[in-house]
N, C-alpha and C positions, 0 to 999 in steps of 0.2 A: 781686816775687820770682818769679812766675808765668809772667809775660810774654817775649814771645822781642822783645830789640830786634836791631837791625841789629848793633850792636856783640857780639854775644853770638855771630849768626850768623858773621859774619866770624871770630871765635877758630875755632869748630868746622870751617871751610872750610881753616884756615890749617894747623889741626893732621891734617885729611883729608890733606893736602897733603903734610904731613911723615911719617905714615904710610905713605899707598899711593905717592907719587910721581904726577908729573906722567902721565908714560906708561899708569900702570897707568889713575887716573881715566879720561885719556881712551877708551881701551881699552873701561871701562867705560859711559862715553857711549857709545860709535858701539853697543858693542852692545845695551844698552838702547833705544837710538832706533830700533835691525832691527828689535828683537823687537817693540815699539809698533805700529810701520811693518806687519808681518807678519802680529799682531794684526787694527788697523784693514782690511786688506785682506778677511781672512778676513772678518771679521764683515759689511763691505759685500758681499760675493762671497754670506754664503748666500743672503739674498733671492730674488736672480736662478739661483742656482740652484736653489731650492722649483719659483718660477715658473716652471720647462724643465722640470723632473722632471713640475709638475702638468697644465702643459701637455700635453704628450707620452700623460700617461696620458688626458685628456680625450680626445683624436686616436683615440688607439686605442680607447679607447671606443664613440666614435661612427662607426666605420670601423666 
């Protein structure tokens, strides 16, 4: 009763389907995948930028 089989999943994709339509899901992919995409960037990008910011203030520091 619990359990999600394959056959269960498939009803609820079929019926996404017959709801939103074709267009709209994808729609909904690409922009879900930006925003991921967007995400992931941002999150790799702070790093490197702590490391400039800390840099920089070290420089002037020691200048």
């Amino acid at each position: 009763m619990g359990e999600i089989s394959i056959g269960k999943l498939l009803i609820v994709a079929v019926i996404f389907v017959l709801l939103f339509g074709t267009k709209k899901l994808k729609n909904l992919g690409s922009d879900l995948g930006y925003a991921l995409k967007g995400f992931q960037n941002a999150v790799k990008d702070e790093p490197t930028k702590e490391k400039t910011v800390e840099k920089s203030v070290v420089d002037e520091t020691t200048s």
